[in-house]
MOPAC internal coordinates of N, CA, C and O (Angstrom, degrees):
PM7 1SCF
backbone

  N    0.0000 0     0.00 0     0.00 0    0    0    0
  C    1.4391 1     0.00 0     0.00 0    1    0    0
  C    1.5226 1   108.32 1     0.00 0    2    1    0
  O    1.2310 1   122.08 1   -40.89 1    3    2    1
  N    1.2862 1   113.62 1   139.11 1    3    2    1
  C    1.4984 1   121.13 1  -158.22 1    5    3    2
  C    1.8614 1    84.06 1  -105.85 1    6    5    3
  O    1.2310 1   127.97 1   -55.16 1    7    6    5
  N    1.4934 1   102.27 1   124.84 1    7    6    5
  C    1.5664 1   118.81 1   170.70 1    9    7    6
  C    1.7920 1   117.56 1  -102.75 1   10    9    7
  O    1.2310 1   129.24 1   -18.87 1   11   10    9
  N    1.1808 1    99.80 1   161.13 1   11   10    9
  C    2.0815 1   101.42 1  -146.81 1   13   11   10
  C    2.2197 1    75.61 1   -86.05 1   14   13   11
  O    1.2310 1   121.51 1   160.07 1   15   14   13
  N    0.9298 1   114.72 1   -19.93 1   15   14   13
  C    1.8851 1    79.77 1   175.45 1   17   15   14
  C    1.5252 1   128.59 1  -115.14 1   18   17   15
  O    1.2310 1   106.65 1     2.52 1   19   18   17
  N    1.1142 1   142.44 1  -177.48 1   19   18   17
  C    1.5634 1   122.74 1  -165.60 1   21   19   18
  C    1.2926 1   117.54 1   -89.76 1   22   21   19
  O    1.2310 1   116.15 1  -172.54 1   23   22   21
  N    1.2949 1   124.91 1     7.46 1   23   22   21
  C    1.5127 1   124.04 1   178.22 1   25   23   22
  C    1.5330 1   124.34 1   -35.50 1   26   25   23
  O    1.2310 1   119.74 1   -54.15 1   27   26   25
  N    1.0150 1   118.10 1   125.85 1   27   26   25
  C    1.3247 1   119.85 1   154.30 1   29   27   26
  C    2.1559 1   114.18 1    -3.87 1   30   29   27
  O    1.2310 1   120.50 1   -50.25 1   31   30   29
  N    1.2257 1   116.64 1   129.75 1   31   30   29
  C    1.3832 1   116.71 1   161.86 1   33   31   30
  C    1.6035 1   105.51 1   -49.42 1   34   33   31
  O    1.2310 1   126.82 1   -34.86 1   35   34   33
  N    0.9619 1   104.48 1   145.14 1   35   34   33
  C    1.8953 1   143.41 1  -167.01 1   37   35   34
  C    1.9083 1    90.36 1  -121.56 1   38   37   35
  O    1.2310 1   119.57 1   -70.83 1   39   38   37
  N    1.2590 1   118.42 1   109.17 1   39   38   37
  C    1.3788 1   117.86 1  -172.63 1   41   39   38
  C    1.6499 1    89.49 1  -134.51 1   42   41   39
  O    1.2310 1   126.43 1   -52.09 1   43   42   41
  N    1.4668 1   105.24 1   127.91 1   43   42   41
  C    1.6497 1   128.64 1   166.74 1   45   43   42
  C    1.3375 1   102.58 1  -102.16 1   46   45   43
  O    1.2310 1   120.98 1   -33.70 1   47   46   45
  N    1.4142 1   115.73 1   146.30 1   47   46   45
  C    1.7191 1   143.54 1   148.81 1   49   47   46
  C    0.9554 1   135.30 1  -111.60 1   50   49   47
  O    1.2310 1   116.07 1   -78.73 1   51   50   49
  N    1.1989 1   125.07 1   101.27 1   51   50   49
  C    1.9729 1   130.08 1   173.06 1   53   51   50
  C    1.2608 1   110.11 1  -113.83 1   54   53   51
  O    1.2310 1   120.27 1   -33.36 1   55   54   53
  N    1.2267 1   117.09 1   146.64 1   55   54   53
  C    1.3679 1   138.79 1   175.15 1   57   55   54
  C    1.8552 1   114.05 1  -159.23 1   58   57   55
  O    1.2310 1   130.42 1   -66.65 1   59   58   57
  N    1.5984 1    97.50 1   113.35 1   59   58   57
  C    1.3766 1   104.68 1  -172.33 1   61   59   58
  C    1.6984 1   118.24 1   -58.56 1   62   61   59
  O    1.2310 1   117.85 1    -3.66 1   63   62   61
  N    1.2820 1   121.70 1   176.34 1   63   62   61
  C    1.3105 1   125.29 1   163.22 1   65   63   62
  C    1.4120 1   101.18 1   -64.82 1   66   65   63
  O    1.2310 1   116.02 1   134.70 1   67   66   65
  N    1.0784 1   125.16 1   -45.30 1   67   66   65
  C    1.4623 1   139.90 1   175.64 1   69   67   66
  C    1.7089 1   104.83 1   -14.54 1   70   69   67
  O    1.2310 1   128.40 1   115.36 1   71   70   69
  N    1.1618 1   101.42 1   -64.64 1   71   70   69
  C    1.8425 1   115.07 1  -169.48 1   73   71   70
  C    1.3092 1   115.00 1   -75.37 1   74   73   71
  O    1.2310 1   115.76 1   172.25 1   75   74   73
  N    1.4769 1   125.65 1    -7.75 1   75   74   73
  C    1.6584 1   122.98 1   166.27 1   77   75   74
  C    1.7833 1    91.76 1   173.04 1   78   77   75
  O    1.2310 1   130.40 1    19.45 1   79   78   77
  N    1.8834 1    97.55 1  -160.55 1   79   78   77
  C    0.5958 1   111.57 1   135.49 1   81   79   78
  C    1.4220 1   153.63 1  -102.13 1   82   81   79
  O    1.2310 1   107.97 1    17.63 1   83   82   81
  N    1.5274 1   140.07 1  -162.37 1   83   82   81
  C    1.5122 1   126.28 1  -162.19 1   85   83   82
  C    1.2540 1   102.23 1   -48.90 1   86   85   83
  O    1.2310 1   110.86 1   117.86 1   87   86   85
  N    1.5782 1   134.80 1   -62.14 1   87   86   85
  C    1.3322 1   133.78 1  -152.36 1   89   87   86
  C    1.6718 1   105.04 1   -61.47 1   90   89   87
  O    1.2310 1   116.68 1   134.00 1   91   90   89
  N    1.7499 1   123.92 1   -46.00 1   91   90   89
  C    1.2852 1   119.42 1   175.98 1   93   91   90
  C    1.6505 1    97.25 1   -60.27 1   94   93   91
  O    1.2310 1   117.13 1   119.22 1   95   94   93
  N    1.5178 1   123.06 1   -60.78 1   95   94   93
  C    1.4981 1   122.25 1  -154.27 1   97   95   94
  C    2.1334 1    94.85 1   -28.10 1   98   97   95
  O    1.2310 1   131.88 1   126.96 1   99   98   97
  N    1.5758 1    94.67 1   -53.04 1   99   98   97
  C    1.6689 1   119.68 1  -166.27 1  101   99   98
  C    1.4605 1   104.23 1   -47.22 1  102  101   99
  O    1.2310 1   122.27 1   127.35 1  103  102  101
  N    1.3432 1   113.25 1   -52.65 1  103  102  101
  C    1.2913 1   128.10 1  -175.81 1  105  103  102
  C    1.3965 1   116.04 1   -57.78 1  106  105  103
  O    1.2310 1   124.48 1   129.56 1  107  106  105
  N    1.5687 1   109.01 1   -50.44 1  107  106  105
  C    1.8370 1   117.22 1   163.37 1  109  107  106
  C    1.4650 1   102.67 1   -38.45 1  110  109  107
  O    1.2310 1   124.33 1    89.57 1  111  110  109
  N    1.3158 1   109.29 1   -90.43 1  111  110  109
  C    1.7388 1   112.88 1  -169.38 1  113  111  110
  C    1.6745 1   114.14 1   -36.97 1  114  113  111
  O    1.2310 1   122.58 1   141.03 1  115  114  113
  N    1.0124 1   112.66 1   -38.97 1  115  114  113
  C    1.2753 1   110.89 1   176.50 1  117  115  114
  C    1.4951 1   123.31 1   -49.99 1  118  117  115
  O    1.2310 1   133.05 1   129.75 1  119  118  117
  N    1.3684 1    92.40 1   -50.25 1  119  118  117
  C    2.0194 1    98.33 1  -174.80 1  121  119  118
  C    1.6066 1    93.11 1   -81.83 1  122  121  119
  O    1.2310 1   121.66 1   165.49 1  123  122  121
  N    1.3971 1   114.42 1   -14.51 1  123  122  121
  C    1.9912 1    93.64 1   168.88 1  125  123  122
  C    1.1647 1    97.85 1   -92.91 1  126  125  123
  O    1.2310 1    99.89 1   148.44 1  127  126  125
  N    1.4410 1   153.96 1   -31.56 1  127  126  125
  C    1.1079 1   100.93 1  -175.65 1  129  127  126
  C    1.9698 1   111.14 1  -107.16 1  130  129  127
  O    1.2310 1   115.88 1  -136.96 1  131  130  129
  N    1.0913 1   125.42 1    43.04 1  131  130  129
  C    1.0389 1   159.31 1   139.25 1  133  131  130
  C    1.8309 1   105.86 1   -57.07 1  134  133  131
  O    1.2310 1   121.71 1   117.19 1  135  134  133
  N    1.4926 1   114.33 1   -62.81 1  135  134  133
  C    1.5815 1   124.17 1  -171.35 1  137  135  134
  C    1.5305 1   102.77 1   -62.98 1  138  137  135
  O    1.2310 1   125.33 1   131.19 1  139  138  137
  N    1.1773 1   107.37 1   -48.81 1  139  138  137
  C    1.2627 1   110.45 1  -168.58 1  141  139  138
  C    1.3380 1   107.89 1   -74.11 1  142  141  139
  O    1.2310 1   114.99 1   133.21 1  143  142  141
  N    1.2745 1   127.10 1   -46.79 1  143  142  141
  C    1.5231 1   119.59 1   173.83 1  145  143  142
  C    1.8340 1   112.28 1   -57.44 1  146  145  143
  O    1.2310 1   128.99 1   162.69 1  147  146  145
  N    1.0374 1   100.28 1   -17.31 1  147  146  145
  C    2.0494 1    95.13 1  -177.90 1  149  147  146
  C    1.8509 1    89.34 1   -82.63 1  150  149  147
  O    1.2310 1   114.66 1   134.65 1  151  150  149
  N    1.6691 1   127.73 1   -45.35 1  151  150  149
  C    0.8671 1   121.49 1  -152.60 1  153  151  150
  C    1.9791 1   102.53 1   -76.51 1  154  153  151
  O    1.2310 1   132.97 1   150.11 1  155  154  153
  N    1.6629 1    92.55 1   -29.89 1  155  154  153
  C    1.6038 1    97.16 1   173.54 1  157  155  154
  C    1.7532 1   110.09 1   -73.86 1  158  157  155
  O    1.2310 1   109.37 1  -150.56 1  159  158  157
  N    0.4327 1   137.53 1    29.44 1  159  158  157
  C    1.4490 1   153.40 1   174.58 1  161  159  158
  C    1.7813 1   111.11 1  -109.39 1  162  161  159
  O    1.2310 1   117.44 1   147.53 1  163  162  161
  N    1.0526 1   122.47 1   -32.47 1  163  162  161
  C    1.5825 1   104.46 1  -173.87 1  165  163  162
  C    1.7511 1    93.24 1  -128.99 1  166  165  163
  O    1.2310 1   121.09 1  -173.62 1  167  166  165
  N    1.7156 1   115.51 1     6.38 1  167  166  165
  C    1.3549 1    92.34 1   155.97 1  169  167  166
  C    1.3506 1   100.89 1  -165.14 1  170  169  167
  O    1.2310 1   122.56 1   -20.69 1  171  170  169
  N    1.5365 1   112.70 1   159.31 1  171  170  169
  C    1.8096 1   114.38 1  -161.76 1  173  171  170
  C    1.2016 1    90.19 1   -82.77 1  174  173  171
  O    1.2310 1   112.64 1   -19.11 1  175  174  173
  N    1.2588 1   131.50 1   160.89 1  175  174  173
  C    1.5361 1   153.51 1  -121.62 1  177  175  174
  C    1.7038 1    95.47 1  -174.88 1  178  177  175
  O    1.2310 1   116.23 1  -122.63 1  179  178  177
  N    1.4163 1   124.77 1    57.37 1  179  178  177
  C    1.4867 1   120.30 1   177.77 1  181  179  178
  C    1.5578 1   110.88 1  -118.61 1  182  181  179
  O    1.2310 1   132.29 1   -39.35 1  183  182  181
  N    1.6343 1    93.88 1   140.65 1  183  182  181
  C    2.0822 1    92.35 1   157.70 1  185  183  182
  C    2.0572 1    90.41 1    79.07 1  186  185  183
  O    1.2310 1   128.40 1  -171.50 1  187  186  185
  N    1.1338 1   101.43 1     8.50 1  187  186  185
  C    1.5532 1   100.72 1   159.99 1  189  187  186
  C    1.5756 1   129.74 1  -133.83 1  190  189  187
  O    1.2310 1   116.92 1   -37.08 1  191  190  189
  N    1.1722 1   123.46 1   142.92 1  191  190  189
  C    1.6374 1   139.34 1  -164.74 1  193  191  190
  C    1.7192 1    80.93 1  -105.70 1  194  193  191
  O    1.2310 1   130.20 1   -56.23 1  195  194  193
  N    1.8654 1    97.93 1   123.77 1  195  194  193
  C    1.9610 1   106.38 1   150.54 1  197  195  194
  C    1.2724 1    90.85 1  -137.97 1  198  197  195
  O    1.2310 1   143.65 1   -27.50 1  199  198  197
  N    1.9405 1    71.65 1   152.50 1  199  198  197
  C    1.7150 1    92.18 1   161.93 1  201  199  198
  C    1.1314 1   103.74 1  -127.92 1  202  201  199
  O    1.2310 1   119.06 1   -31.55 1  203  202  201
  N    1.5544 1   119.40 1   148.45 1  203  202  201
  C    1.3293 1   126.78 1  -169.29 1  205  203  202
  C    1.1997 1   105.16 1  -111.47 1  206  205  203
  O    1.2310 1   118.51 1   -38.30 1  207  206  205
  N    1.4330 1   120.45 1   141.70 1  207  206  205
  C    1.7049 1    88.71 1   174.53 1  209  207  206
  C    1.8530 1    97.29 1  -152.24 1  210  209  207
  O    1.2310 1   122.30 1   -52.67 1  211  210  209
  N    1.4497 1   113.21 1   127.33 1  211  210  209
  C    1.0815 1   111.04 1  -146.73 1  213  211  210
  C    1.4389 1   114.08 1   -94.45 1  214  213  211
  O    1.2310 1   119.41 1   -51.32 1  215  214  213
  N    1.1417 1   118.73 1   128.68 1  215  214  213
  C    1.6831 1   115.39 1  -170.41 1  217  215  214
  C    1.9520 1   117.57 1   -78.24 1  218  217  215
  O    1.2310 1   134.32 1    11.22 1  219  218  217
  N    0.8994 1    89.91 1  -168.78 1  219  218  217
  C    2.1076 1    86.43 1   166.62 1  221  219  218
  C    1.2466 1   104.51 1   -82.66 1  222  221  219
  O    1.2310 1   117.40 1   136.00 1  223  222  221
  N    1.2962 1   122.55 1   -44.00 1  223  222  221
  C    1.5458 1   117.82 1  -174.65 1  225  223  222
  C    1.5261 1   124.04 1   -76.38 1  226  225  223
  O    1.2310 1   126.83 1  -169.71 1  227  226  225
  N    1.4319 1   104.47 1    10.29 1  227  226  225
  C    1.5151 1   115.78 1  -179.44 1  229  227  226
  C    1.5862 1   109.72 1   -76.59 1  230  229  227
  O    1.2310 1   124.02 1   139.60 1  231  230  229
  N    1.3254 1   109.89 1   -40.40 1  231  230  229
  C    1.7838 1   111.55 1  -174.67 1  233  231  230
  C    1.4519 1   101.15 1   -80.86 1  234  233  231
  O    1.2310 1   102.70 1  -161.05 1  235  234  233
  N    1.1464 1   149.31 1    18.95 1  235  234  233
  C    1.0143 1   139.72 1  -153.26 1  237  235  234
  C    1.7621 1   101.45 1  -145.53 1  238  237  235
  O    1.2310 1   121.73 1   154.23 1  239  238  237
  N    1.1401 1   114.29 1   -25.77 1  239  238  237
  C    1.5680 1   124.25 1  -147.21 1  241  239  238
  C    1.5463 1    91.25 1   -88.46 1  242  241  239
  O    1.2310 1   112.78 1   -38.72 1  243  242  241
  N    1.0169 1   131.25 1   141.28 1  243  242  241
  C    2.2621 1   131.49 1   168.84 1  245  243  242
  C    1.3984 1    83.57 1   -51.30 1  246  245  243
  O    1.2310 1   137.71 1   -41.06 1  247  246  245
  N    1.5310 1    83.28 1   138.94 1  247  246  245
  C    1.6699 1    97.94 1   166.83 1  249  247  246
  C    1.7426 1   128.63 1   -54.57 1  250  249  247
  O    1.2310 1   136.30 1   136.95 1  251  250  249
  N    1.5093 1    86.05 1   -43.05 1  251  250  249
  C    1.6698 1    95.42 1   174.34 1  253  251  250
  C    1.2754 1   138.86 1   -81.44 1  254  253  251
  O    1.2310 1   127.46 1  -179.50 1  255  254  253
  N    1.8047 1   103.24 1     0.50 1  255  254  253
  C    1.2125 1   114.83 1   137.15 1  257  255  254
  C    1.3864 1   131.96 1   -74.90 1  258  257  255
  O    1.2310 1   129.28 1   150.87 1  259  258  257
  N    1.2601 1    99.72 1   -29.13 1  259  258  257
  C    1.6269 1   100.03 1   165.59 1  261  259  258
  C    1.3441 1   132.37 1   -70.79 1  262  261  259
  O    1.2310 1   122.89 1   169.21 1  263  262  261
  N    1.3136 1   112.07 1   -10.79 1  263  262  261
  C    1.3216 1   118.71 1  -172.93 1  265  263  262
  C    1.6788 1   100.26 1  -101.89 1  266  265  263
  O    1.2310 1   115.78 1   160.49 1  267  266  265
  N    1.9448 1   125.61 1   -19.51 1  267  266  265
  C    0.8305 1   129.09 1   135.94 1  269  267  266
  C    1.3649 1   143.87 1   -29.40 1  270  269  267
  O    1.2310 1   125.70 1   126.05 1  271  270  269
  N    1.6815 1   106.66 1   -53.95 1  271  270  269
  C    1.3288 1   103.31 1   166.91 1  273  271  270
  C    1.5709 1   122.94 1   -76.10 1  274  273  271
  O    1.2310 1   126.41 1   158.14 1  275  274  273
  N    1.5009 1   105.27 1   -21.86 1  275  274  273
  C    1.4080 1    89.47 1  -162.34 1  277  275  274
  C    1.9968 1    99.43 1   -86.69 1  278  277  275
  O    1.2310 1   118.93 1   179.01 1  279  278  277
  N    0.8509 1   119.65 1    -0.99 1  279  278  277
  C    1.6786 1   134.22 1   175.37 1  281  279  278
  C    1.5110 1    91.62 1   -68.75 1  282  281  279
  O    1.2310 1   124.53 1    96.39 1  283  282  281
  N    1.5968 1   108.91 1   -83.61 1  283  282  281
  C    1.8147 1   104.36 1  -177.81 1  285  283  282
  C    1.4963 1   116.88 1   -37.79 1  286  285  283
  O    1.2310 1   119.60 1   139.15 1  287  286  285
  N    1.2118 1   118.37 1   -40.85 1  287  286  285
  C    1.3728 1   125.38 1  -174.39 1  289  287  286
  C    1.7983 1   110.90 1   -61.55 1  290  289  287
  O    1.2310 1   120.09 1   137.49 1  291  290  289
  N    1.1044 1   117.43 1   -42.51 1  291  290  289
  C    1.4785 1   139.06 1   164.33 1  293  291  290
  C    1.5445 1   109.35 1   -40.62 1  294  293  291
  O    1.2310 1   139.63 1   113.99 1  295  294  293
  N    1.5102 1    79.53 1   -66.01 1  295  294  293
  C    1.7451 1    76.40 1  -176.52 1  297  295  294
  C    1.2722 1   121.96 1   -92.74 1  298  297  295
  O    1.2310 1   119.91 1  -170.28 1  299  298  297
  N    1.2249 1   117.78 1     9.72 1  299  298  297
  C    1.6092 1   122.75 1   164.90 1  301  299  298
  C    1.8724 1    95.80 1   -82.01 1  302  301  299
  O    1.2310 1   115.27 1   134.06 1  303  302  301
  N    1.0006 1   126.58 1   -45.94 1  303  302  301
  C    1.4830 1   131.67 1   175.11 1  305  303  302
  C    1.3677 1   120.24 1   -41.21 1  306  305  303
  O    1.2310 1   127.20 1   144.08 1  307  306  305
  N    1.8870 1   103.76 1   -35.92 1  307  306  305
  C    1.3128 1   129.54 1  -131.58 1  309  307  306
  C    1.8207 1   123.75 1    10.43 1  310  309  307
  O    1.2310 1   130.58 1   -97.00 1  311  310  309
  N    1.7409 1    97.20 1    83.00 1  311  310  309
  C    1.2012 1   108.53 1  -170.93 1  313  311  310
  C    1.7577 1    89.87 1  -121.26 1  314  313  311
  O    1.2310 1   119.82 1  -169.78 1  315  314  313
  N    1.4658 1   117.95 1    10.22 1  315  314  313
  C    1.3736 1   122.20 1   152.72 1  317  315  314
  C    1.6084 1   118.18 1  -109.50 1  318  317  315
  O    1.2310 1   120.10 1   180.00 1  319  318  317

């Protein structure tokens, strides 16, 4: 969600009990916000609120597909 001033992105993480336990839950968030920092790297990320929210197939998926989806996902948002 695109916010009316230029601040820096505001980025949330959830991951249910659903997807492991604590150490996987830990492990999910990690490789997202891992994605997002490679993806914040080749473009500024301002004046937008994400939430990430990590599925079962997230710890499991190549990273550089993950950093795949979360790019399309961006620009389906157009929060790039």
């Amino acid at each position: 969600m695109r916010t009316d001033d230029d601040a820096p992105a505001r980025v949330g993480y959830t991951v249910t009990k659903k997807v492991g336990n604590a150490v996987v839950r830990n492990r999910t968030r990690r490789r997202l916000r891992a994605a997002l920092a490679h993806v914040a790297r080749d473009t500024e990320l301002n004046a937008v609120d994400l939430v990430l929210i990590g599925r079962d197939s997230t710890r499991g998926r190549p990273f550089d597909k993950l950093i795949a989806d979360l790019e399309n996902a961006l620009k389906k948002g157009q929060a790039l």
